[in-house]
N, C-alpha and C positions, 0 to 999 in steps of 0.2 A: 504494500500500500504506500504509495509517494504522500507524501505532505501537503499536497491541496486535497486528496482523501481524506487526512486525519481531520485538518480543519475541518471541510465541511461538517462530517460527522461530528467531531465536539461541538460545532457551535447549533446545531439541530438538537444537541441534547440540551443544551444551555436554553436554548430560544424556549426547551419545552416543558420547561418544569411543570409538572404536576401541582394543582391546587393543595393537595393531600398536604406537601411539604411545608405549608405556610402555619403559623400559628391559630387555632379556633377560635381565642378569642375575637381574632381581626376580620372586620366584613369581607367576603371576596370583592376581587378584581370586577367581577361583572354586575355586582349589586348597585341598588342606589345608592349614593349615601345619604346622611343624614343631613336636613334641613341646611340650608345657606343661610339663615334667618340671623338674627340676635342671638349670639352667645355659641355660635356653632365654630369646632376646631379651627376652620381656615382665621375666620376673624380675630383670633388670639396670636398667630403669627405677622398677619397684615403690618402692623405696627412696626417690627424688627423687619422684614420684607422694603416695605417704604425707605427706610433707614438706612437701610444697605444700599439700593437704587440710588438716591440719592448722594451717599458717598462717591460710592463708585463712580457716578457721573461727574461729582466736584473737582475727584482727581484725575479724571480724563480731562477733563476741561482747563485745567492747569496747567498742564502736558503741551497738550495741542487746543492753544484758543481758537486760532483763527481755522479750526479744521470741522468735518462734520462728523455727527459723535452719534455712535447707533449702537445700543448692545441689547439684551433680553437680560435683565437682574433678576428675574421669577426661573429661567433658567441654570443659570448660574449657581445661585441660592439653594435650587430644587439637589442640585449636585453635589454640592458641599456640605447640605446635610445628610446627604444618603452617605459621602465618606466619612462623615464624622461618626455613624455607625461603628465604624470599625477600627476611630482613634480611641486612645484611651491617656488617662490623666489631662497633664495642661495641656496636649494636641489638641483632646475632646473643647475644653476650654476655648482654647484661642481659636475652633473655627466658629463656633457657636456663637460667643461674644462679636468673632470678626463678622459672621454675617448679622448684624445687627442686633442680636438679642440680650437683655437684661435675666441672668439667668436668676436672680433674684424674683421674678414678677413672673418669667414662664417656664416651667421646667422642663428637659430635655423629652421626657415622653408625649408633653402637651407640644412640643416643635415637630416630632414627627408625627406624630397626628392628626397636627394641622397642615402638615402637605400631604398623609394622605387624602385624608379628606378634601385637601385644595388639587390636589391631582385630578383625583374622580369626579370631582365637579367640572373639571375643564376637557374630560375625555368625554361627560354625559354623551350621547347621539344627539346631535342638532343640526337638521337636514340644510340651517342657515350658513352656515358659516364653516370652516375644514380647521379642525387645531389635534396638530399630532405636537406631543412635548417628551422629554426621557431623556434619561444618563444611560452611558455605559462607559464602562471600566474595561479597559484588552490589557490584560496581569498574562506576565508570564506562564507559559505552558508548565513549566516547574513547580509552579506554586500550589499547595494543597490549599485550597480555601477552607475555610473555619464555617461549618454549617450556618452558623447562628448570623453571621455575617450575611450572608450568602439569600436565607429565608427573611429575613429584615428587609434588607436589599428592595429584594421581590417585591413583599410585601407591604411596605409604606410605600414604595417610590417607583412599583414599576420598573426595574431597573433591567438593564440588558449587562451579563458578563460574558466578553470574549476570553478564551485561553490564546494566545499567538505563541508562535515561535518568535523573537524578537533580534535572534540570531541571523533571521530574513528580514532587514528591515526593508524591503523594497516590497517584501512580499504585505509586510506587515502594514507599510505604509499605505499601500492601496487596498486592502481590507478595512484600512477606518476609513478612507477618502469613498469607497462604497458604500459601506453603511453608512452615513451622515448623508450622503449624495443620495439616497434610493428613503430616508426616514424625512427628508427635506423636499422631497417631490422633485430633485434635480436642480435644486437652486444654490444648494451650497455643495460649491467643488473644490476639490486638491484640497483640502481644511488642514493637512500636515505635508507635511515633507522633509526629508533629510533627518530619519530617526536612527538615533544613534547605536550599536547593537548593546551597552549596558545597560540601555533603560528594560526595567522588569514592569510598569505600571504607566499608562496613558488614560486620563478622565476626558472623554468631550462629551458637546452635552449639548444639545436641539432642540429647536423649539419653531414646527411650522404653522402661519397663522394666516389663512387667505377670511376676509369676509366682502360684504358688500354694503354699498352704504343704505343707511334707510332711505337719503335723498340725493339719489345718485346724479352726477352732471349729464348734461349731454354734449355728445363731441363734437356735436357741429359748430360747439358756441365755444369752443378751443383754439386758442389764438396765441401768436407768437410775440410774449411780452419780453420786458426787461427787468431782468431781477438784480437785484443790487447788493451781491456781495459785501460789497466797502465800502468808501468814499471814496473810493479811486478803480474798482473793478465790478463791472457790472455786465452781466450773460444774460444771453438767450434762453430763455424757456419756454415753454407749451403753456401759456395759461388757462385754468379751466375758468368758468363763469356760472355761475346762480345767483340771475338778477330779481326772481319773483317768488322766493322760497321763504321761512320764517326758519330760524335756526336761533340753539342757546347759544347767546353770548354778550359778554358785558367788558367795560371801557374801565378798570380798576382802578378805584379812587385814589387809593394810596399808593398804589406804584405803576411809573408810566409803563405798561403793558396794555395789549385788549385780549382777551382771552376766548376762543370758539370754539364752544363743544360741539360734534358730530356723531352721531349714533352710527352703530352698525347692528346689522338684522342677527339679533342673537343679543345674549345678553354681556355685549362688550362696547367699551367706547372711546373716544380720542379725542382731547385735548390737547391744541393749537396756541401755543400761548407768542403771540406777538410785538416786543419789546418795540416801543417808542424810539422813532430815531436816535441813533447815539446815545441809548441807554442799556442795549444789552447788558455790558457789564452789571447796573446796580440790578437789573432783574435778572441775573443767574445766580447772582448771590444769594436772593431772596428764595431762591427753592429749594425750600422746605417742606418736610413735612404737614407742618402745620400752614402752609401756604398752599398746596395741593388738594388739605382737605377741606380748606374754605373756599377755594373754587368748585370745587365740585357740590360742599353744599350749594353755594349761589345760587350756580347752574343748573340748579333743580326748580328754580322760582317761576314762576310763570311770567313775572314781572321781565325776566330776561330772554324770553321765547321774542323772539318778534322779527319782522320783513329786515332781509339784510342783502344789500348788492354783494356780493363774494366772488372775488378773484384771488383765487388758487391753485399754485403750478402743480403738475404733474410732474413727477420726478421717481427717480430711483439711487440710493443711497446705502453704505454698507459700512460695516464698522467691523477688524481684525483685530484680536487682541491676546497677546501671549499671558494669560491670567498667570503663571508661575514667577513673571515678573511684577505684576500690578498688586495681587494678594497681598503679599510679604508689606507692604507700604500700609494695609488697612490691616494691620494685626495679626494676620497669619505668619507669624514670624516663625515658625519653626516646622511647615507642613512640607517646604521645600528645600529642607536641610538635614541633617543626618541626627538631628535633635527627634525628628518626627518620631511619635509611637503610633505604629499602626497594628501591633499587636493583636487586636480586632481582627482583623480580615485573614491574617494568615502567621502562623509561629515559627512558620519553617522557616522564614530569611525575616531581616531588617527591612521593609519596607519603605522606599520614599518616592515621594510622588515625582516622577524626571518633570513631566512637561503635563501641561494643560493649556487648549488653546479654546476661544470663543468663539464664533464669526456670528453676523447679524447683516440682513437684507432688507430694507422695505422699497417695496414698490406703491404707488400712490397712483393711479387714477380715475377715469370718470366714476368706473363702476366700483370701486373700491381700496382696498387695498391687500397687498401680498406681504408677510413680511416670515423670513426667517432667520433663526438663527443657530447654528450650534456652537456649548458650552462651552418759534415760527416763527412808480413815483415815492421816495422814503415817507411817505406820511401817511397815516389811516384816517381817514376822512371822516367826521362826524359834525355834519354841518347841519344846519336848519333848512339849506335846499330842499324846497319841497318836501320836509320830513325824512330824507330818503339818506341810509345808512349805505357807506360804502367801506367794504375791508379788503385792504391791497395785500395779501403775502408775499409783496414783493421784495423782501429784506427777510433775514437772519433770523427765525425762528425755531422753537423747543417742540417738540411732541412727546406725545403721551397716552399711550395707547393700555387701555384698564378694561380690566374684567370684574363690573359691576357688582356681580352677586360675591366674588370673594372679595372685591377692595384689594385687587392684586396689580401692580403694577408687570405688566406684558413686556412693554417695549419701552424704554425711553430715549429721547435723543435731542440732538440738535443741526436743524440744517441752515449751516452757513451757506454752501456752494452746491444747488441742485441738479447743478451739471457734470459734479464728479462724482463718479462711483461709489 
């Protein structure tokens, strides 16, 4: 039997665990789960979920200002806690705390309970909208895994484990650039490359998200505008147009932004937040948690429902990010170093995470949007003309694209320049 034999058959057995192996206490994989309401698991992580998003996006943004900034932090997060599974002592600590949590106010079995529950909420069937999301871990063929790891894994998080030969990294290489490529609908490619033969353990991690809008553009009213980069670089873009639509959105008193919520068919939504000429800066600062969740209160009022002219490009936008570099800066100080205990997952060797990369895609137009990933003239018009509201997204704007019923942040970003990749 030659070695694309063995693979395949390991990983047919891996894809096929048996429900039997999970624990009875835990609902299966195909049940509903419980209520999305007040007081249900996902909403208890939400909080530390937000937190992390938001991090993460501050030191992206620090990084690279003037660039455009796209990742999936509900990805990410979903991943880091399926490994912290299998960390033990302050490893367990510092991923836990690193992805945003107060371990004091939620304890570690209320975290993963609240993604599985926030998982199975976002796998329900809903014939609106397509969201496939999941980790997987490709561990050395050597490596005995630790059951207990292994059923956890499964069972909070969904999880997919490859065994590779890593002694093939070419072979190995395009065995993840497949799966991510074939669990992404063909939107994220090559996602690794150039893996080195000591690495024993690879995390990536996906997340694909197509819907459509509630009030979709039409294309004939799609026109070739100017968008404004900078004060000094300004592109061509596809502008879409809805001159005779009513949409949430509100002109924020306190900080020069305008902010436009847009539904999609399912219970998911996206906020466009539109910084006032030459104010980006004080309003990237401003996003916060607690700025996020008083927009989305607002934007529930009826008072902000109302007729709005809207011109908004159509674009597409992506964001690569070596997380084994980025982590280590938000507290994961010791996940990517030989300090790590991952004694969890497996006893036979020392354990340490080599590489962990992200990638994130959104496509944006009339009919909706596409977005995946694996692990918002310079002035907005608000004049008294004839009462009639005009919103140009023709400058440097945030999005934010949220799943309603858990309070889960999806996607978040920022597009400076909609003409680059």
């Amino acid at each position: 039997m030659d070695l694309a034999d063995s693979l395949l058959l390991l990983l047919a057995g891996l894809l096929f665990l048996p429900h039997g192996q999970l624990h009875p206490e835990r609902y299966s994989l195909h049940q509903e789960p419980p209520s999305t309401g007040e007081g249900s698991p996902s909403l208890k992580i939400a909080p530390g979920n937000t937190a992390f998003a938001l991090h993460f996006y501050h030191l992206m943004a620090s990084q690279s200002p003037g660039s455009n900034i796209f990742f999936s932090p509900l990805s990410i997060s979903a991943s880091y806690a399926m490994l912290s599974l299998g960390a033990r002592s302050h490893s367990k600590t510092q991923i836990l705390e690193g992805l945003g949590f107060n371990l004091t106010e939620v304890s570690e079995s209320d975290i993963h309970r609240g993604f599985q529950h926030l998982l199975h909420t976002l796998h329900l069937p809903d014939d609106r909208l397509e969201m496939h999301m999941g980790s997987t871990l490709f561990l050395s063929q050597d490596l005995l895994i630790l059951p207990e790891f292994l059923n956890d894994s499964v069972a909070f998080y969904d999880s997919k484990l490859f065994l590779t030969n890593f002694h093939d990294p070419v072979g190995t290489t395009q065995l993840i650039n497949d799966h991510i490529k074939e669990e992404t609908q063909g939107k994220i490619v090559d996602l690794v490359s150039k893996l080195n033969t000591d690495i024993a353990m690879v995390l990536v991690n996906y997340i694909y998200f197509k819907a459509l809008w509630e009030k979709p553009f039409q294309p004939s009213m799609t026109t070739t505008q100017d968008f404004h980069v900078d004060e000094n670089t300004v592109v061509q873009v596809p502008m879409m147009l809805q001159d005779t639509a009513h949409h949430w959105y509100l002109n924020d008193r306190y900080l020069p932004c305008s902010v436009l919520r847009m539904d999609y068919k399912g219970n998911m939504t996206a906020f466009f937040i539109l910084p006032n000429r030459g104010k980006m800066k004080q309003v990237e600062e401003a996003l916060t948690p607690e700025m996020l969740t008083r927009w989305n209160r607002l934007l529930q009022k009826r008072h902000f429902y109302r007729k709005l002219e809207l011109h908004f490009p159509k674009f597409s936008i992506s964001g690569s990010y070596q997380l084994n570099e980025i982590l280590p800066k938000m507290g994961f100080v010791d996940l990517f170093s030989r300090q790590v205990d991952l004694s969890g997952i497996t006893k036979e060797k020392k354990l340490q995470v080599s590489k962990s990369f992200h990638k994130a895609i959104l496509e944006v137009d009339e009919v909706g949007t596409q977005a995946a990933a694996a692990t918002g003239i310079f002035t907005t018009f608000l004049s008294a003309w004839h009462n009639h509201r005009v919103l140009w997204f023709n400058r440097p704007f945030f999005v934010v694209i949220f799943s309603t019923n858990t309070q889960s942040i999806l996607f978040l970003g920022k597009v400076v320049n909609p003409t680059k990749p």
